[in-house]
N, C-alpha and C positions, 0 to 999 in steps of 0.2 A: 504494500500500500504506500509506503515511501520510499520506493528506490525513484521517484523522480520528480518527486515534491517535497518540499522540505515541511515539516512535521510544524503546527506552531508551535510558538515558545511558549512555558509552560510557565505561570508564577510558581519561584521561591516561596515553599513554604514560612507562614509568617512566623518567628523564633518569639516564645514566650521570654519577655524578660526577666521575668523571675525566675524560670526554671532553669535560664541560661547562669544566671546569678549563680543562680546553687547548685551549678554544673560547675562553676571555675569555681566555687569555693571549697567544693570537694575534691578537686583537682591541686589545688594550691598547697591543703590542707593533710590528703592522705587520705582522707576517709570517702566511706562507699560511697556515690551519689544517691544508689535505690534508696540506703539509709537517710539520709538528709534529706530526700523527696518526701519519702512517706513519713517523716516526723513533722515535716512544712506540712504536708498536705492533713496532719491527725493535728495539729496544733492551729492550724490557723487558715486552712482550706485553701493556702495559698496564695491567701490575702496579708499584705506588707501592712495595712493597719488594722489588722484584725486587733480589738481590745477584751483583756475579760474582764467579768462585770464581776466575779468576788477574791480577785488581785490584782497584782499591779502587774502582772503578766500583760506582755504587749508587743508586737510585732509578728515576724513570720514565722521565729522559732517561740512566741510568748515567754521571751524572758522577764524573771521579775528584774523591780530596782538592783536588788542588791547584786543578784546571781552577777547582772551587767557590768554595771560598775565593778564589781572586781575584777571581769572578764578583761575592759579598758582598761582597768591600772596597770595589771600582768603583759595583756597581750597585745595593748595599744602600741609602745613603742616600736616591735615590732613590724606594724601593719600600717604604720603611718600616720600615729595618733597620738603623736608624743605629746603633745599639746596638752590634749584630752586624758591622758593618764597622769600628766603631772598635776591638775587641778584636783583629783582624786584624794581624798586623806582617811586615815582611818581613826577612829576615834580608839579611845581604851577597852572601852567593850567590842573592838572589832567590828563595829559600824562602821560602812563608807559612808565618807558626806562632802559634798561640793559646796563651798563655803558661798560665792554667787550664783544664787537661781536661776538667772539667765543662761549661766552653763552650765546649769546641771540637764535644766532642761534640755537644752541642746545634743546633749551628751546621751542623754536617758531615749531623745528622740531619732538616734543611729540606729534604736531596731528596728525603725520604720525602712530604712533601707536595705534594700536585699542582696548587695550586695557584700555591705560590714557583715547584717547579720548571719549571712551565710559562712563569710571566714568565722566569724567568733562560734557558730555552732559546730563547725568543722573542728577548729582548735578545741574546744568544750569537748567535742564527741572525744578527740586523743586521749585528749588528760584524764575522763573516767576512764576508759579503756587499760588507762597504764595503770591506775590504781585498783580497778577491778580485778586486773589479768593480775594482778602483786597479791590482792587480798584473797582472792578464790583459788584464785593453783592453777586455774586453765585461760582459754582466750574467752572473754568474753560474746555472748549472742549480741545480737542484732534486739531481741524482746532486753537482756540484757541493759545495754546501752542506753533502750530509752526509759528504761525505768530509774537510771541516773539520771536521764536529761528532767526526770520529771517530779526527782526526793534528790540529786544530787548526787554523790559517787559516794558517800557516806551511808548516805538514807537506801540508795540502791543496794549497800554489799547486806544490812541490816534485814533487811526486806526478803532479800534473794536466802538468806541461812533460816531465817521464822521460817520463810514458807516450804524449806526441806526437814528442818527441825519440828516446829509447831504451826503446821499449815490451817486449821482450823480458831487458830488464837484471832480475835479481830484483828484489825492493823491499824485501826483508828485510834486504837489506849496507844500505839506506840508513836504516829505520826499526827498525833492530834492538829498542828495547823495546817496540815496537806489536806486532812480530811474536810478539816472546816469550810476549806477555796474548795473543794471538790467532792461535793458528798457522793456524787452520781457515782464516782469508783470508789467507794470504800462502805455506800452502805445500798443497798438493793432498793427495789420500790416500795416496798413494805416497814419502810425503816430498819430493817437488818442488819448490823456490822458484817461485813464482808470479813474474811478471814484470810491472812496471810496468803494463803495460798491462792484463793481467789483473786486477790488484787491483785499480785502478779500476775497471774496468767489472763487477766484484764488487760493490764496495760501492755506487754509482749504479744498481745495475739496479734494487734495488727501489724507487726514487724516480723514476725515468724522467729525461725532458731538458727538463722544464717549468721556467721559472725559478718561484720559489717566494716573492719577496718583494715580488711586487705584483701586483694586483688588476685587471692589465693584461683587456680581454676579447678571447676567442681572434680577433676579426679586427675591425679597424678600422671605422668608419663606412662612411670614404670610400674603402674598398677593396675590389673584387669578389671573393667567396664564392668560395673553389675547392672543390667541393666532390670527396671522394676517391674514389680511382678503386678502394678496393677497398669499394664497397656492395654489401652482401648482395643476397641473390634479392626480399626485399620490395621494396627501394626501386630495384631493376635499373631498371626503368620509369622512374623519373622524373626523372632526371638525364642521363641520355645511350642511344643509340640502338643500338651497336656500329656505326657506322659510315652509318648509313641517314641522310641528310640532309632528304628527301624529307619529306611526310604519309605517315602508317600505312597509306590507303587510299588512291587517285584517286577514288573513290568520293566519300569521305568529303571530299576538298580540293572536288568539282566543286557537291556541294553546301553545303558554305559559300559557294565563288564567289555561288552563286545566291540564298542569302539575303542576301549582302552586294550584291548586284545589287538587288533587292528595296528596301534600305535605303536605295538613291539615293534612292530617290521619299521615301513616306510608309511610316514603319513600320509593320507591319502591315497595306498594304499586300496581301502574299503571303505571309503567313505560312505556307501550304501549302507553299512553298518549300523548309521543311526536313524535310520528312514523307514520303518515297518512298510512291507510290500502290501496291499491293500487284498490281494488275490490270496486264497488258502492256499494251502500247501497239499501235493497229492493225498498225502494219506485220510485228509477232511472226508469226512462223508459228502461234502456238499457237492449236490448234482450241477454236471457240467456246464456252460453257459452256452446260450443258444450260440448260431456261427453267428448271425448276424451280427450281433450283439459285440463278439470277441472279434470279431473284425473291426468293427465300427472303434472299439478303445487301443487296436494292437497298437502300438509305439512302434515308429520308424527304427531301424537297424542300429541309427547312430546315438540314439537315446537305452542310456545305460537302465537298466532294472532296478527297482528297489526292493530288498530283503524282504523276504518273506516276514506276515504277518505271525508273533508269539499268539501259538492256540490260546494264551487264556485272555487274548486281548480279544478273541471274536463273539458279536453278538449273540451266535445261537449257530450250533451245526446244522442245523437245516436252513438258515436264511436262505431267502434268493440272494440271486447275485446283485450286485449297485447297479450292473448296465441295466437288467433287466427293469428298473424301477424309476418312476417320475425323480428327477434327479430335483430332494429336497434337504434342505439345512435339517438335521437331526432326523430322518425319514426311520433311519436303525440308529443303533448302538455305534457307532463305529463313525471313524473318520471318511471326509467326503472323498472321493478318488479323483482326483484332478484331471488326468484324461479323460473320464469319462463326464466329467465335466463340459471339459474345453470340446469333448464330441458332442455332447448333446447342445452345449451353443452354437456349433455349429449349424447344425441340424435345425435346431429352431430357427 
């Protein structure tokens, strides 16, 4: 259709600027994108001002004041916000506090852009990760991860040991001001304490149990493919048998044998070998074909034979013959004979 018109031009898909944001910011960063997306996307639907209504949580990743602010004091310099992190102070109980309002405000209002916020979620997503993968013994998940981004890498390792230890204990006696900003995860519709074990596996379901801060691929070089045993109806076929060890056919195993037979000598050789002859073989009971008929299919002289049909490939020892019959798609059991095809097209 276009070898001699030129195709039109097609628009460039338009690039979300916030997903693009938090594609370089996981790219800058080290950590997964999938991870970054779908905590934007469980936090804030993707929206740079998303606000909540019982914290100060706000922006794309809803970070609160404080989580921020110390994100900018640390990792400001950094990123290009030396500015912004030297205005930063900490008080004696460990409160950050910006001593002029107008930049704090400023400062507090970088989560509204998705590109800072994306680096500082990126950086945040590492630093629990190195303190989870220190404090558990293993690499942290992906459900893991954001249940830091969401009690912190403290309140995560706490959370994650109840709910293997005392999974049915509530988690609200333990995290009372997480519960207070969020009762939907921590107590059911009926006003119920949710229990350790429940809150996590709340908040990890929508991230799954993939670790999320490396680039690792789903299965090694040097290690054999398992592949799963729950594949749909397309690929049933090509993975496993339900139990048949065997070839699909005897049929079909006896004549590989015999082109592999074949192949001892010279190849090509017998190349007939893999071709079943359509016609029985003398010893069949089947009654002779009319002359007309075996006239009407003989093959010219220079047109080589094909092997003889395996008896247990044939429909019935008493069939007629194919010439003898209106030449149809499935008419018998058996495949259609070509010549006697190509004669009755003619003939028609």
């Amino acid at each position: 259709m276009f070898l001699f018109t030129t195709p039109p031009a097609r628009e460039p898909a338009p690039v979300n600027p916030v997903v693009d944001a938090i594609r370089q910011g996981a790219e800058k960063t080290g950590t997964g994108f999938d991870y970054l997306l779908a905590t934007a996307q469980k936090e804030s639907a993707l929206d740079p001002k998303a606000r909540a209504r019982s914290s100060s949580a706000s922006g794309l990743f809803q970070f609160i004041e404080q989580t921020w602010l110390g994100l900018v004091r640390t990792e400001g310099p950094k990123l290009g916000l030396g500015d912004e992190a030297n205005a930063i102070a900490a008080k004696s109980d460990g409160t950050l506090v910006v001593d002029d309002p107008r930049r704090r405000r400023e400062i507090l209002a970088l989560r509204h852009d998705p590109q800072v916020a994306s680096l500082m979620a990126g950086t945040f997503t590492q630093r629990n990760r190195d303190l989870l993968a220190a404090e558990l013994g293993r690499e942290p998940t992906s459900g893991d991860l954001y249940v830091a981004h969401f009690l912190g890498a403290r309140g995560a390792v706490d959370l994650i040991r109840q709910a293997q230890t005392a999974p049915r204990r509530p988690a609200a006696a333990e995290f009372p001001d997480a519960a207070a900003a969020n009762r939907p995860i921590f107590f059911d519709r009926k006003g119920r304490a949710r229990g350790a074990g429940e809150v996590y596996a709340l908040l990890a379901a929508s991230h799954g149990t993939q670790a999320a801060a490396s680039a690792a691929p789903a299965f090694a070089p040097d290690q054999p493919v398992a592949f799963a045993r729950s594949d749909g109806p397309a690929l049933h076929g090509l993975f496993r048998t339900d139990g048949r060890r065997g070839p699909i056919s005897e049929e079909v195993a006896s004549l590989w044998r015999a082109g592999n037979a074949a192949d001892a000598g010279t190849r090509g050789a017998a190349p007939e070998a893999f071709f079943p002859r359509s016609t029985p073989p003398p010893d069949d009971p089947e009654p002779a074909e009319p002359a007309a008929a075996t006239a009407a299919v003989a093959p010219s002289a220079d047109v080589p034979l094909p092997p003889r049909r395996p008896a247990s490939l044939a429909a019935s020892a008493v069939a007629p013959p194919l010439a003898a019959q209106p030449i149809r798609l499935g008419a018998i059991g058996r495949p259609l004979d070509l010549l006697a095809f190509m004669s009755w097209r003619r003939r028609a």
